[in-house]
Structures are given as structure tokens and as C-alpha cells.
C-alpha angles and dihedrals in degrees: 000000000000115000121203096273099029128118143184111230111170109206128196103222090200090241093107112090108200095161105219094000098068089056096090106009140065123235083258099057092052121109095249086175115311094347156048114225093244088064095041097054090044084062101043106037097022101234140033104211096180143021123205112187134163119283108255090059093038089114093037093063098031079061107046101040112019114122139162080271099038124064128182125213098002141055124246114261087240080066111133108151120359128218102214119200130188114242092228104051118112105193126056089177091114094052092085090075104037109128129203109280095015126122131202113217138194122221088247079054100253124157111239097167142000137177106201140141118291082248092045096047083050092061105045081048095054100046112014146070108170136027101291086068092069124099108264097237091063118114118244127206123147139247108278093178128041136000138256091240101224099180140017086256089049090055090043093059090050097061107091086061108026095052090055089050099045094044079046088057097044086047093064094086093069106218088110118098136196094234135136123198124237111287095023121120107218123168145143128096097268133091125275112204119188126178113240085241097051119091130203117193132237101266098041131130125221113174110178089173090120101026147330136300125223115198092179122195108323105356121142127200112200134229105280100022121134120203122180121191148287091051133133121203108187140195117345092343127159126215094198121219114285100015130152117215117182133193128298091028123152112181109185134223124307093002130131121215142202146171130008107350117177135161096347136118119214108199089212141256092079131112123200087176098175140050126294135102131266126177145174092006148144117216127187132218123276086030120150122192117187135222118301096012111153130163137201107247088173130043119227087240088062083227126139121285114248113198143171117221097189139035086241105046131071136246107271129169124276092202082226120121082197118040124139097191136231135300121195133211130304084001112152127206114186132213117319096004120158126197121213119230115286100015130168123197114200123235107280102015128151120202126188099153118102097234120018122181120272094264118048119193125239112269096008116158098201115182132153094265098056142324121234137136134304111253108231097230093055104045086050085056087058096045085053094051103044093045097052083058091070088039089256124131114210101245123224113252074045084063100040089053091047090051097040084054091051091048095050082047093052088033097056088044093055089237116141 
């Protein structure tokens, strides 16, 4: 498909709202299903040659993913045509048959693929964030797979669909096997893939019945515990004893969990170690959820859940009779707390009230005693502190992001 000259740059056309989620990472760097589209297009089309994301996480990126063969905000001087992808995309199934000066569009005229000169690319990068930004002579067609995930709720719906085909794409290599150890049920028509490394212990429960089950390189899934596909754990995750981990259940990297777990992705780095529920949710990474945290992911009226994803939006409708809500990176919760519908918890909260309000400020503290803001040095201290428990130092432009998003949030509340 790749011609001598010709690149991969993903771009984020700033038209996705994932509330907190969208503070420290691009839209592709987001979960959308197993996987973020950085790794999926690695799998699919072999390489990711540039990264175009919006302004404010520029040197975040540039930080966390730059490399000699990624580059961010810029092409390689090699660049002759440029496949562009839209960061929010899930699916690359229709890049196969993408022809030079051919672009794939979505019916709210977003651009989920293109395939244009280097000169060209630079342009519709420049000025542009939907499909009025393309050259007129470019052929149109739309997207026949997939979808450019624009909300939570949007991602949610997607995957039933988007989980089978990303654990399909890391299964290619081949070093997966459909195994279970001695004392472990395991039943249901669908494949279960487990990662030589990854270990699931005598007493477990793997029912594949409604969709696979991805254990990826050095995951472990305790006695006791019961997972029900289509579910990816990925990279040195734990399914902790007991646990209950329902369909449609991403758990990210490096995460335990615990509990009732349904419909939820967890981006990585986050424990919720003890029982509780927790359903139809987005969770960022760093998260900690103490014992005993559950939310509503469905209102007694059975109506559907209206939610606000930013202190200066509005509620609107998710169009989801079932939708838990968002919570964004390094955010606490402490013992018993229950989350409302529709919720969404703002990066760096910490919550230790039973029943805060649906949206919950960045940085709020928020104790029985009073709720004020996090104080920057001391949630640092905590970022510090958590990180270095996985062996990770927070990096600098991670920090100055982190900073510049407490100031707005002091700023917009008139606090010095």
C-alpha cells in the first residue's frame, strides 16, 4: 500500500469532547476500545511517522511519544504523500483501499482518512479541521467501517464492535494462544488469547459465550475471579480475586482490579483494588478508587442520562439509557463513595464525600469538613508519590500541563 516517499501522520482535528480525558492526552492517544489509535495503526499499517495534535498538548506529546521515527508536529523531510488519519477514528479497515488523492468522509463531514501530497496534507493541517478544508479536486467517498468517535457515550456504544476487532489485530502475532491452565472453567464459543507470559489462576472463570478474551503479555487473573467477553487485559494487569469483569471491559496497562467491572475502559495505571461497582464508564490513567466505590450507570426512571463534560458547558443528552460517566487522571475517591449517573470527575479530584454532585471540578478536595481546591504543591507531591510506585517519574512538559490546567482552574474560579 506504501509507496517510497510516502508516511502515516495521525492528526487530532479538535472535533472529539472527551471532558477530563482529553487534559493530557490526544484523541489518539485515547482507549477507543483496545486500543489507542497509535497502537492500532502501528499494527495495521506497520509504522506512524507523524503526529499532529492541538496546540495546548503539543509538548506533551512531543514528550511522551517523540522518537527518531516519530515525529510530532511536523513531516519527515523523506515525506512525499501522506496518509492522514483522524485520531478518533477506531477502525482502519477502510485504509486497504485508499487511493492517492482520495479522501474518506463521515456524514458530519469529518475527515477519517485521506491519502494527499506532503504540500497538500500541510495545508488541510494548517487550516482546517473538517472536510471543507480539503483541495476540491479530491475525491470523496465515505467511511464504510468504523466510526470518528466524537463523546464518552459515542466510544461506549462502539464497544461491542470495536473490543473483538482490536483483540483480532494484537492476536496476529501469533504468540497468543487459546489455553487455560489446570483448574480453570473456561467455556463459550469465542476465542480465549492469552499471552505466554500471562497467568490465570486454578478457580477462575472465563466465559467467551458472548466475545473474546484478551490476557496480553503478564496479566494475571485471580482464583475466583469471573470474566465474560469481550474483555482486554492488558499489560501487567491484575484481575483481582473475586472480581467480576463484565463485557465490554477494557482494563488498561499496569492496572488491578477489583469488584463489578462492566462496560468500562480503564486507560491504565489505575487500581480499584476492593469491591464496588462500577458501569458504563470511562476512567483515566493514575486513578485510584477506593473500597467500596460504586457508581449509577442507569437512572430509576429508566430515562436517558444528561450529563455535563466541562465547568463551562452545559448538560446535554447522551442519548444512553445506560451511561456511568468519565473520570479523569490522578483523580481519588476515598472509602463508600458513590457516583451519580452521568457523572464526570475532573483531572486530579479527590473525592472523600459519599455523594458528590454529578460534576466534580479539577482539582477539587472535597472531605466532609469542607471542599476546596487542591493545592498544587501538594497534589505534585502525590503525583510523585503514586508514579514512583510503578518506577515512573512525572516528566516536565507532564507537569507544566498539569500546572497550566490548575491555574485555568483557579483562574476561572477567581481564586488566587
Amino acid at each position: 500500500m506504501r509507496s517510497p516517499g510516502t508516511i502515516v501522520a495521525l492528526f487530532d482535528d479538535g472535533l472529539s469532547r472527551f471532558g477530563p480525558l482529553g487534559d493530557l492526552r490526544a484523541t489518539f492517544e485515547q482507549r477507543l476500545g483496545a486500543l489507542t489509535c497509535i497502537e492500532r495503526t502501528m499494527r495495521v499499517l506497520g509504522r506512524v511517522d507523524a503526529l499532529y495534535p492541538q496546540e495546548h498538548l503539543l509538548a506533551v506529546v512531543t514528550e511522551r511519544v517523540a522518537s527518531t521515527t516519530t515525529l510530532v508536529g511536523r513531516f519527515p523531510n523523506h515525506a512525499g504523500e501522506v496518509i492522514l488519519i483522524n485520531g478518533a477514528l477506531d477502525s482502519l479497515e477502510d485504509a486497504a483501499s485508499l487511493t492517492v488523492g482520495e479522501a474518506i468522509v463521515t456524514t458530519d463531514d469529518r475527515v477519517a482518512m485521506a491519502r494527499l501530497t506532503s504540500a497538500e496534507s500541510q495545508r488541510f493541517l494548517e487550516r482546517a479541521r473538517g472536510a471543507d478544508g480539503l483541495p476540491h479536486h479530491i475525491t470523496r467517498r465515505p467511511l464504510g467501517h468504523g466510526q470518528t468517535i466524537k463523546t464518552p457515550w459515542e466510544l461506549l456504544g462502539r464497544l461491542e464492535q470495536s473490543i473483538p476487532a482490536d483483540i483480532g489485530l494484537l492476536s496476529r502475532s501469533g504468540e497468543l494462544t487459546d489455553r487455560a491452565s489446570a483448574g480453570v472453567t473456561r467455556f463459550g464459543h469465542h476465542a480465549l488469547f492469552v499471552d505466554p507470559t500471562a497467568r490465570v489462576c486454578p478457580g477462575a472463570i472465563i466465559d467467551t459465550t458472548d466475545g473474546p478474551v484478551l490476557l496480553a503479555h503478564g496479566a494475571t487473573v485471580r482464583p475466583g475471579a469471573v470474566v465474560c467477553g469481550p474483555v482486554a487485559v492488558l499489560d501487567h494487569s491484575t484481575v483481582l480475586d473475586r472480581a467480576l469483569i463484565k463485557a465490554r471491559t477494557v482494563i488498561g496497562p499496569h492496572s488491578k482490579i477489583a469488584g463489578e467491572v462492566g462496560s468500562t475502559v480503564i486507560a491504565g495505571y489505575s487500581n480499584k483494588a476492593h469491591e464496588g461497582h462500577i458501569g458504563d464508564m470511562l476512567i483515566g490513567e493514575w486513578v485510584n478508587l477506593g473500597a467500596g466505590t460504586c457508581n449509577s450507570n442507569l437512572m430509576n426512571t429508566y430515562g436517558e442520562v444528561m450529563t455535563r463534560l466541562d465547568a463551562a458547558g452545559s448538560n446535554e443528552s447522551t442519548g444512553r439509557v445506560f451511561y456511568g460517566g468519565v473520570i479523569g487522571d490522578h483523580a481519588k475517591t476515598s472509602i463508600l463513595v458513590a457516583l451519580n449517573t452521568g457523572s464526570t470527575i475532573g483531572t486530579g479530584a479527590m473525592i472523600a464525600i459519599p455523594r458528590p454532585l454529578n460534576f466534580v471540578e479539577r482539582f477539587a478536595w472535597l472531605t466532609p469538613e469542607r471542599s476546596q481546591s487542591y493545592r498544587f504543591n501538594r497534589f505534585e507531591s502525590t503525583v510523585r508519590a503514586v508514579m514512583a510506585r510503578r518506577n515512573r517519574i512525572p516528566p516536565d512538559a507532564y507537569l507544566g500541563r498539569l500546572r497550566a490546567l490548575h491555574e485555568a482552574h483557579f483562574h476561572a474560579a477567581g481564586t488566587d
